[in-house]
Every structure is written in structure tokens, then in C-alpha cells.
N, C-alpha and C positions, 0 to 999 in steps of 0.2 A: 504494500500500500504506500503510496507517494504523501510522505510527510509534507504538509501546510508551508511554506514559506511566507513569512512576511515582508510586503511588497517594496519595504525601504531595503530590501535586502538583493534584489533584481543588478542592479549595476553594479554591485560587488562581486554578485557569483558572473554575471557574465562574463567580465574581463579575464580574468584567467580559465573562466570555460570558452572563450572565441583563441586564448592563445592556444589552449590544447589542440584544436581544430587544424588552425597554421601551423601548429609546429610537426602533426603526423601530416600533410598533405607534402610538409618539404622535405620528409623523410627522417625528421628529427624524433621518434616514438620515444626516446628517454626522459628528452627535454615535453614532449606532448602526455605523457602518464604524471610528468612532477604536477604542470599545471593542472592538467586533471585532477588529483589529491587535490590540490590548494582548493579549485572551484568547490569539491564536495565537502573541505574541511569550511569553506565559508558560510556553504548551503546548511551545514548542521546549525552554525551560530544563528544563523535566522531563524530557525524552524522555529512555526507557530502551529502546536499543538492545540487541537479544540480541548475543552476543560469543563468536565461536570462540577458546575457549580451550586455547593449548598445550598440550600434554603432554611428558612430558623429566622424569624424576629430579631434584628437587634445584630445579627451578626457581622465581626469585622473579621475580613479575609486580607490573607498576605497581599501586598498588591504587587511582589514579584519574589520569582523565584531566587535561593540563593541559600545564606547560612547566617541565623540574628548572630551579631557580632555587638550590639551594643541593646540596653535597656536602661533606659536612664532618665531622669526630669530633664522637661525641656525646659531652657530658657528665656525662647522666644515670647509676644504675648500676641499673635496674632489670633489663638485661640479665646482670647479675652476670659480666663479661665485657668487653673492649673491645667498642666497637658506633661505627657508622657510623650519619647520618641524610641520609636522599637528600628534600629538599623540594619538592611538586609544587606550584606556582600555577596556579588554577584560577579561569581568566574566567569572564564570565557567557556566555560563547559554547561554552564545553565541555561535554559530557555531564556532570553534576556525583554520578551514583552512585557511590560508594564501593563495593570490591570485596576480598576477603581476599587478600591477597598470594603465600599459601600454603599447602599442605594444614598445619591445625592445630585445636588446641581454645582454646574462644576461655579463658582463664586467669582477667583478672578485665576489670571496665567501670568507669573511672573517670571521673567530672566533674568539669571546674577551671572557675570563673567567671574570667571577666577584662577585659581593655580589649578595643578592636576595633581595631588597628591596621590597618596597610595590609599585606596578607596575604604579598606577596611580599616584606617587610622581615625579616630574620635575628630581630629583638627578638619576632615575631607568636610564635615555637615556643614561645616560653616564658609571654609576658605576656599572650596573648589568650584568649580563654575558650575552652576545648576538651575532648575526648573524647579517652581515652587509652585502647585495646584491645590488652590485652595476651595476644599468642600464642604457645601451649606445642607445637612440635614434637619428634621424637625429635631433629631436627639440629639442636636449639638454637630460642630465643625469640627473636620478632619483634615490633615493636609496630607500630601505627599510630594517626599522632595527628589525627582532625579537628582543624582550626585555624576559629573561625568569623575573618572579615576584616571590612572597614570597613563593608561591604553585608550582608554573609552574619552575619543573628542567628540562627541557629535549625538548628542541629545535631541530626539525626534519627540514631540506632543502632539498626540492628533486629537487635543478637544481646545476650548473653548469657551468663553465665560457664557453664561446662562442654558450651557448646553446640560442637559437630564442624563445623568448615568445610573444604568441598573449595575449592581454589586456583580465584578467580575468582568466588567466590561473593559474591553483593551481601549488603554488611555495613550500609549505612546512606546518607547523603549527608547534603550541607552544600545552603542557598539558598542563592542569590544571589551567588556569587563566594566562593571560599576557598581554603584551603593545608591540603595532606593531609601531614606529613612518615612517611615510613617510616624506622624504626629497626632495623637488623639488625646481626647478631655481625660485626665488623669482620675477619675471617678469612673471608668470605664475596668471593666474587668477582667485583665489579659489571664490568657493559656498559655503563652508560649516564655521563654527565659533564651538567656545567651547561650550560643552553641546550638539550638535549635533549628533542623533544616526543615525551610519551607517550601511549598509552590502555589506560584501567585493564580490567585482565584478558586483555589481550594484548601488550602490550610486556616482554619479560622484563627486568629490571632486573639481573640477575645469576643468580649458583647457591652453593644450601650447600646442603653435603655432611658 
């Protein structure tokens, strides 16, 4: 069965899937099988697998694949509220779609330029260039922050302010290796701790109510 690709992923696997092509046609078959590996090692980094997503009141879902690496207060106060920020690291081995963490509207879309540190570092949430999606539920605000990482340049969002997402719904994705942090009302009541590996749109991370 022909695994999903996600379609920001199309001119990356072409390129060295069009070299393979040129390279057996000039007789080159060593140099035509490397590019080949490359194309199918890029085609895996995209792959967008469909995803049964739970159902249950109140629930919050990983909004990306990866391994929590941080659980901590956040500092911020965009949540006008205590709020908690649960950190996902995300290898270049993990599905890297981005996924809404809960039924909401998306609030606003904000961009912050910055360094590239090494993603799974506490300093990456605040210093490194990222995507900040701010979400308005009846049970209180949520955020989620693309973090790009030392690999990961190029931060994609496909929503939008006042756009409606159902829990589970692909918001965007990071290349190449990154850190998704979720920010939720700190009266919210997590499942998961550090070390815990997840996958976005089916791991519930907690519940608010």
C-alpha cells in the first residue's frame, strides 16, 4: 500500500528522484541507485499517515509526533491564566505533521525569526525561530508552538486566524527534525511526563474541562 505523502514534500523527493532517472539513462546505475535511496529516504520524512482519532469530551491530543522532553510552567501570559508547556522532540525518523491538539478556532498566527539551536534544548522555546498558533476554545486557550531546530529551516502552517479546527486536524509541519511545544491552562489535567513517546493526533496528552 503507497504511504500518504504530504504535498510540501513533492519538490524534495523529486529532485533526486529526476537525478536517478538521468543518471541510469547515461549509464551511470551506481551514481542512479544513491539518488534513488536519497529520493525514498526523503519520501519516508514526509509520509503523512491517516490517524484514528479519539473521541472523549474535553480531550487534549499530542499535536505531533516525537518524545516529551520537557514539562514545565510556562512563563508566557498569552494564556491570561496559569498555563503549562509539555515539549515534543521530533527526529528526523518521526512523522513530522503537525496536528491541532483540540476542537478550536484557530485565534491568531504569529512569526518569531530566530537562532537554530538544538531542538530538544529548554533555550530552542524561546530563542529559535518559530510559529506561534494561538487556540480559542469554550474550555479555555491553547497554543502550539512550531520550534524550527539545528536541521529543521522551514516551518510550513496551513491555517489561519478565525479558521475552525476539529481535534486532530493537520495544522502545518516543521523539515527536517524539530520541537512542537504545547501550551495549555495549567488546571488542565495531563497523562503524559518526560520521556514519554507520542503520536500527534492520537496520544491524548490530558483533559480540560
Amino acid at each position: 500500500m503507497m504511504i500518504p505523502l504530504a504535498r510540501e514534500g513533492w519538490p524534495f523527493i523529486l529532485i533526486p528522484l529526476s537525478l536517478a532517472v538521468i543518471l541510469w539513462v547515461v549509464g551511470w546505475q551506481v551514481g542512479s541507485v544513491v539518488a534513488l535511496v536519497l529520493a525514498v529516504s526523503v519520501a519516508l520524512f514526509f509520509r503523512d499517515p491517516p490517524r484514528d482519532i479519539p473521541k472523549g469530551e474535553g480531550l487534549i491530543l499530542a499535536p505531533a509526533d516525537g518524545t516529551v522532553v520537557q514539562v514545565t510552567q510556562y512563563l508566557g501570559h498569552e494564556l491570561q491564566e496559569p498555563a503549562t508547556q509539555i515539549s515534543i522532540f521530533l527526529s528526523v525518523f518521526n512523522v513530522h505533521i503537525n496536528r491541532a491538539p483540540f476542537p478550536a478556532v484557530v485565534e491568531k498566527v504569529e512569526y518569531k525569526p530566530g537562532t537554530f539551536r538544538i531542538a530538544w534544548q529548554p533555550e530552542a522555546s524561546t530563542a529559535n525561530e518559530q510559529n506561534l498558533i494561538a487556540l480559542k476554545a469554550p474550555e479555555g486557550r491553547l497554543l502550539v508552538k512550531q520550534i524550527a531546530g539545528l536541521i529543521a529551516r522551514r516551518i510550513v502552517c496551513r491555517v489561519v486566524p478565525g479558521q475552525k479546527l476539529e481535534a486532530g486536524e493537520r495544522i502545518g509541519m516543521i523539515r527536517f527534525g524539530s520541537r512542537v511545544d504545547l501550551i495549555v491552562p495549567a488546571r488542565a489535567k495531563l497523562s503524559v511526563k518526560r520521556g514519554d513517546r507520542v503520536k500527534g493526533g492520537i496520544s491524548v496528552m490530558g483533559t480540560l474541562r
